[in-house]
C-alpha positions in Angstrom: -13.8 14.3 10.7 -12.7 15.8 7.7 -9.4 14.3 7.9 -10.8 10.4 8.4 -13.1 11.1 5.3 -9.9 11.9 3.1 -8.3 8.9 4.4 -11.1 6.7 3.6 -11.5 8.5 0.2 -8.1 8.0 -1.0 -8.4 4.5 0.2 -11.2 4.0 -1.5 -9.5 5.4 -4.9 -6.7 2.6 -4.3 -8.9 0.3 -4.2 -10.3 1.3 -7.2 -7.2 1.3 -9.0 -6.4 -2.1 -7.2 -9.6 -3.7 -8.5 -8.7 -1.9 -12.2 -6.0 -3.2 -12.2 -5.5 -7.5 -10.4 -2.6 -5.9 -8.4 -2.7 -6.7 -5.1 -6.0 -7.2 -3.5 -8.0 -8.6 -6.0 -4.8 -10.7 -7.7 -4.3 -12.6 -4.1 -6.7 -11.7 -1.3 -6.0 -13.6 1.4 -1.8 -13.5 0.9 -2.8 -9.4 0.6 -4.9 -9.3 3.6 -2.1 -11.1 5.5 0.6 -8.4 3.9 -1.3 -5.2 4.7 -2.3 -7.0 8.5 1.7 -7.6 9.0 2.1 -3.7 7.6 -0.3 -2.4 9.8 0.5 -4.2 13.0 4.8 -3.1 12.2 3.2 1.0 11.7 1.0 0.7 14.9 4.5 -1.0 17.1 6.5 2.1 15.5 4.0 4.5 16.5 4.0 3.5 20.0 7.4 3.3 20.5 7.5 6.6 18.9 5.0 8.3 21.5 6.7 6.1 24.4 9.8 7.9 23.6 8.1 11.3 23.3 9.1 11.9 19.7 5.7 11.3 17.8 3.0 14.4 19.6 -0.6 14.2 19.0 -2.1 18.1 18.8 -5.9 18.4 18.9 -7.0 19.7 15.2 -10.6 20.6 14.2 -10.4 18.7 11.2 -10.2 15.1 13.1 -12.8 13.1 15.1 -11.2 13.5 18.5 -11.4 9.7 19.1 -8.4 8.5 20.5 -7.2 4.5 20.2 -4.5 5.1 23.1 -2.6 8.1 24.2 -1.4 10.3 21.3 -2.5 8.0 19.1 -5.8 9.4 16.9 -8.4 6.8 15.1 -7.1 8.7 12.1 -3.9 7.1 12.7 -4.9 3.2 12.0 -6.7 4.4 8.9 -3.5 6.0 7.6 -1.1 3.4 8.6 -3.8 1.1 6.8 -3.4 3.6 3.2 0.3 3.5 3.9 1.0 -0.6 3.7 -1.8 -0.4 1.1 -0.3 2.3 -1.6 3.3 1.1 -0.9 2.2 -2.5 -2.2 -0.2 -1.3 -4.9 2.5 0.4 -5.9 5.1 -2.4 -5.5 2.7 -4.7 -7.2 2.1 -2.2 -10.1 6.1 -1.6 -10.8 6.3 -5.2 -10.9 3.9 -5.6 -13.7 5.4 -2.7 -15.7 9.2 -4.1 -15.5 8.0 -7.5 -16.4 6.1 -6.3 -19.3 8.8 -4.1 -20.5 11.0 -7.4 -20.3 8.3 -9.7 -22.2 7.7 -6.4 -24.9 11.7 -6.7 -25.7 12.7 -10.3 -26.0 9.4 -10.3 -28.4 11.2 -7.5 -30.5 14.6 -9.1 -30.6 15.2 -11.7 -33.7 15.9 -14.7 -32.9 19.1 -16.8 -32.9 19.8 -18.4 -36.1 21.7 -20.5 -34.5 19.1 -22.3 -32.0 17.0 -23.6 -35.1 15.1 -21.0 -35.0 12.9 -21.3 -31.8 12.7 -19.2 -28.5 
């Protein structure tokens, strides 16, 4: 259990830093929903194919819930794969911001063209 509340803590503090922030969620939800869904749903189809070919192992740990969605595959598992499609575009969506405002900060420092009559 222990494990699932981390999960959902950490997922809640992306969230947090989503909301903060317009990055992902809260800049286009229903184009976000769809992006973390498609994430999600690619995760799960690795994960099985992983545990059909006997390379991913589930071991029994006192620190989850026990509850198991299929075969060596934990309930701790979706809510992962959920914080994984969710920090990698938060992330993403973040860098994005950063570079582009590092591009608008140094075209507003550099003079402009006398040559172009002065505009930009």
């Amino acid at each position: 259990m222990i494990y699932l509340l981390a999960l959902l803590g950490v997922i809640g503090c992306m969230l947090l830093v989503d909301r903060r922030f317009e990055l992902f969620l809260w800049h286009r939800p229903l184009p976000a929903l769809l992006v973390l869904a498609a994430g999600v749903a690619y995760f799960f189809a690795w994960d099985l194919w992983g545990i059909a070919e006997g390379v991913f192992l589930h071991r029994q740990s006192p620190y989850m819930t026990g509850v198991m969605l299929a075969p060596q595959l934990p309930l701790e598992e979706g809510f992962f794969l959920l914080f994984l499609s969710q920090i990698t575009m938060v992330l993403f969506t973040g860098a994005l911001r950063l570079l582009r405002g590092r591009g608008r900060d140094a075209r507003a420092a550099t003079p402009a063209d006398p040559t172009d009559g002065g505009s930009r």
